[in-house]
Every structure is written in C-alpha cells, then in structure tokens.
C-alpha positions in Angstrom: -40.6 16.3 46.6 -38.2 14.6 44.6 -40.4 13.3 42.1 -42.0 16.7 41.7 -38.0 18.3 40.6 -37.7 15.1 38.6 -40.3 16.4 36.0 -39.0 19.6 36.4 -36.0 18.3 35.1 -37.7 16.1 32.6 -39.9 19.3 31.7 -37.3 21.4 30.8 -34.9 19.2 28.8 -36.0 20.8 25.2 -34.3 18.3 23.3 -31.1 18.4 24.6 -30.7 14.5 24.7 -31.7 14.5 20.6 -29.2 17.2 20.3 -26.7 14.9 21.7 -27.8 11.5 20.0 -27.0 13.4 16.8 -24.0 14.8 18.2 -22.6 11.0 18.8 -23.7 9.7 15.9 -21.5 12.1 13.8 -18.7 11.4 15.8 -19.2 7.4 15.3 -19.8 8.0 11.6 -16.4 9.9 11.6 -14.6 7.3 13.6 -15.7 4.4 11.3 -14.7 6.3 7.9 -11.3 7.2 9.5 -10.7 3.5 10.4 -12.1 2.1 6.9 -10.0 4.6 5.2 -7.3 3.5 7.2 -7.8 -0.2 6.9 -7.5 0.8 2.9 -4.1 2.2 2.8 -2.9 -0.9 5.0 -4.3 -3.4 2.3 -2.7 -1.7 -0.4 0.2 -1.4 1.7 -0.1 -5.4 1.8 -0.8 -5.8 -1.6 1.9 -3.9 -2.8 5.0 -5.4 -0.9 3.7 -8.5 -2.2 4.0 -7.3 -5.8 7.5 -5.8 -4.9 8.8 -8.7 -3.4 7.2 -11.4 -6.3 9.1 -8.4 -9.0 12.0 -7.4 -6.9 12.6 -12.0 -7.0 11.8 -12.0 -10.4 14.3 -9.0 -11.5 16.3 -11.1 -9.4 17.2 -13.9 -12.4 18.4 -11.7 -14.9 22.0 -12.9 -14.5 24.3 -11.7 -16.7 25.5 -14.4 -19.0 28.5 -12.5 -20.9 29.8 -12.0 -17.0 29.2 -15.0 -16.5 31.0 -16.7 -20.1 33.8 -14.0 -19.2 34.8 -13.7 -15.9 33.6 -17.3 -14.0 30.7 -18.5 -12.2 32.4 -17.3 -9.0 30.2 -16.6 -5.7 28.0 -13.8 -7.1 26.2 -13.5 -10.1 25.6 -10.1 -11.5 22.6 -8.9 -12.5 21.9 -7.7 -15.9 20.2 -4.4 -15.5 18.3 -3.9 -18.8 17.2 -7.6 -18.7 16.0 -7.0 -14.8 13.9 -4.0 -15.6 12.1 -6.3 -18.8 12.0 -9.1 -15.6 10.1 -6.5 -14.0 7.6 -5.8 -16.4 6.7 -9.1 -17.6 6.3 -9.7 -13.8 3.8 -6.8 -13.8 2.0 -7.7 -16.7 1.6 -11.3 -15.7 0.4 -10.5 -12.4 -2.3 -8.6 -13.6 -0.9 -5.8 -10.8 -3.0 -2.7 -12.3 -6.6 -4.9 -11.3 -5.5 -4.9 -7.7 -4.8 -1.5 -7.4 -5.3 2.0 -9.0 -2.8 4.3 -10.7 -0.1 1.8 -10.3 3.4 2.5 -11.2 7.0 1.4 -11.1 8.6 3.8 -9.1 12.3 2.8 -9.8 14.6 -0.7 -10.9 18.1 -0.1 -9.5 20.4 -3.1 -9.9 23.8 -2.4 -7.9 25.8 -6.1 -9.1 24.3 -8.6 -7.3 21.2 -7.2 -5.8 18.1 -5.5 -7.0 16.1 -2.8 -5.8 12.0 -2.3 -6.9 10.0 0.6 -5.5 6.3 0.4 -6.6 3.4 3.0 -5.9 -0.2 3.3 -6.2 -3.1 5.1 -4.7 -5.5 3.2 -2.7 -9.0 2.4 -3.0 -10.5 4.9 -0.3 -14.4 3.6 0.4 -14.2 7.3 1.5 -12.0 8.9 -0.6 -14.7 11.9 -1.3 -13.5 13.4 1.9 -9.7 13.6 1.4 -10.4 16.3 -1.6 -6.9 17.8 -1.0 -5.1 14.9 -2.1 -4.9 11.3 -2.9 -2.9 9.6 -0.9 -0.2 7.2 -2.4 1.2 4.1 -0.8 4.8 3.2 -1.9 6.4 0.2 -1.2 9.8 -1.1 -2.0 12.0 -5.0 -2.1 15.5 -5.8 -2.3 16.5 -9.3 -3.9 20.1 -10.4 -3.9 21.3 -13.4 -6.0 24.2 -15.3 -4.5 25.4 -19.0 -5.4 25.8 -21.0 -2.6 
C-alpha cells in the first residue's frame, strides 16, 4: 500500500522538482553576483586608501621653506599648500593610480598648517556592473598626514 501512493506521488509531480532546480539556481546566481560585486567595491576601497595614504604622506613634505627661513624651525613645520597639491599630483602620476582603477579623481587637498587632508574617488570595476543600470557606484576614500619634528 505504501509503495502503490509512492508512485502516486511520483506520478503526479509534473515537474515541480525542475521547476524548483531552476528556481535555486537563480537565486545562487544572484547570491554570487551580489557577493562578487561586493568583493569589488571592497578592493577598490583597498586600493584607494592605499593611494590616499602614499598621496596624503607625500603632500605631507611640502614644508614651507620661507616659514621656515622666517619664523624658526620650531616644533611644527607648515605645509605649503600649492606645493602639497603639485606633491599630490606627481604622486598620482608616478603611481600610475588611473590603471588600477576607473574614473579616478582627486576629490579635495586641504592643508590646515601642519597636516594634510586627501580625499580620492573612483568607480569600481563591477564584474557585474550591467545590473546596477541606475548608477555607478563610487568608492571615496580619504588620509590625513601630519608633519611634526620630533
């Protein structure tokens, strides 16, 4: 008897277990574009606080010498702001930044005395990118550097 309402059972599935195959293969095809979407934005994310840190440092040196030939060495050496943004882009260029990432941009340079500020930006390389067609996303990342004499 209960082999007989076995295949009933087995009779009367219609594809139902196809129908659900598909179903979860979808949903795993989903899952692993979300997550290799994701896992883009986090190596950009990487890539880019290294290149803020390496320019934010580098923007870093441009001490200002008439301060310096004026005032004393002192503690703190302030920054020359025209000669830390030109810090900034020969850092860039010399880094060859715009290979690693697309639609890279300096953000913003702001030197307050001692320190240095560099916020960067790009847009990552999405392996799925086709099925964010509202936007592309852009990962910002940003680096203080402060120059004190010890």
């Amino acid at each position: 008897a209960i082999a007989v309402n076995l295949r009933k059972l087995v009779e009367r599935d219609e594809g139902s277990i196809l129908l659900f195959g598909i179903g979860l293969s979808v949903a795993g095809l989903m899952i692993a574009t979300v997550s290799i979407n994701v896992a883009s934005l986090w190596v950009t994310r990487n890539v880019l606080d290294g290149i803020a840190d390496g320019a934010a440092l580098s923007a870093a040196q441009a001490v200002n010498a008439d301060a310096i030939y004026r005032d004393g060495l002192g503690t703190n050496l302030r920054l020359n702001e025209n000669l830390a943004r030109a810090k900034v882009k020969q850092y860039v260029e010399a880094a060859n930044v715009r290979s690693q990432v697309e639609q890279f941009s300096v953000r913003s340079v702001e030197v307050s005395g001692t320190s240095v500020t560099v916020t960067v930006q790009a847009s990552p390389r999405t392996a799925f990118g086709y099925l964010i067609p509202i936007s592309t996303p852009v990962v910002v990342s940003a680096a203080k550097a402060i120059n004190k004499v010890r």
